[in-house]
C-alpha positions in Angstrom: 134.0 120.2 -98.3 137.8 119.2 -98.2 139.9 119.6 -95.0 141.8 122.3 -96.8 139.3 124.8 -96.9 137.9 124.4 -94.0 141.3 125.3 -92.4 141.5 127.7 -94.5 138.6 129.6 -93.0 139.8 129.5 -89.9 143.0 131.6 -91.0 143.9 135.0 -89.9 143.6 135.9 -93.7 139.6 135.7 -94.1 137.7 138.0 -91.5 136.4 134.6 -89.3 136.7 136.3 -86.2 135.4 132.7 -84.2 136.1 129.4 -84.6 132.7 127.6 -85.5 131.6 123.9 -86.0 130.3 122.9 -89.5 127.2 121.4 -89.2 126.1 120.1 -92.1 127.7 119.5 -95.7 126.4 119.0 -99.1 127.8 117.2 -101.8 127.9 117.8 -105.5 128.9 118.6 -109.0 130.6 121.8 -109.6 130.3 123.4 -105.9 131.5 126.6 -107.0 128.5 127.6 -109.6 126.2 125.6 -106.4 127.8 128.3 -104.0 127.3 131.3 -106.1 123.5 130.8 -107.1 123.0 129.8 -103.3 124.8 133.2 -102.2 122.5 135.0 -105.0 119.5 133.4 -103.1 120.2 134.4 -99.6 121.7 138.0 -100.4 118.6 139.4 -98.5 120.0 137.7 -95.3 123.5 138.7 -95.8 125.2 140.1 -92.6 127.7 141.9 -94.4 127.5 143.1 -97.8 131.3 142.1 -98.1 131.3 138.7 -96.5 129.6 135.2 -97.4 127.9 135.0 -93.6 124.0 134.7 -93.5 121.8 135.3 -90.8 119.1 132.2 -91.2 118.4 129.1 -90.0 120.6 125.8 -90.1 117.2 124.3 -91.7 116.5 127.0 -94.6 119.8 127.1 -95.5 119.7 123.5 -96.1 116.3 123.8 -97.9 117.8 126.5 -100.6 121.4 124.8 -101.0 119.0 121.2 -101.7 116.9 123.0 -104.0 119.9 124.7 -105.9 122.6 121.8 -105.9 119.8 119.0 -106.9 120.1 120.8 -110.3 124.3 119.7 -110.5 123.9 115.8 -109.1 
C-alpha cells in the first residue's frame, strides 16, 4: 500500500469520517483484481452498500485477502 493512497483516504473527498491506523498490509501482484474478489467475498459484511468498509475481524479479513491474493504471488 503506497503512501499516496493511504493519504488519499484520509481526504475530505472519500466519506472516511475518522482517521484510523492500518494494521496490517498485504503484498502482491495486481492488487486491484486481489481487492475486488476480496470485496466480492466479504459483501455479506459490508457496512454500507456504497462504501468498501466491513464489519469483521482484523484476523478473517486477513484469512480471505491470504486465501484470494496467494492466487496473484
Amino acid at each position: 500500500m503506497g503512501l499516496y493512497f493511504i493519504q488519499s483516504i484520509h481526504s475530505r473527498y472519500t466519506g472516511v469520517a475518522l482517521p484510523y491506523k492500518v494494521e496490517w498490509a498485504y503484498k502482491c501482484f495486481n492488487g486491484e483484481t486481489v481487492e475486488r474478489e476480496v470485496h466480492h467475498k466479504l459483501e455479506d459484511y459490508r457496512v454500507n452498500n456504497n462504501k468498501e468498509f466491513f464489519q469483521i475481524s482484523l484476523e478473517e479479513a486477513k484469512q480471505a485477502i491470504t486465501l484470494i491474493g496467494n492466487k496473484f504471488k
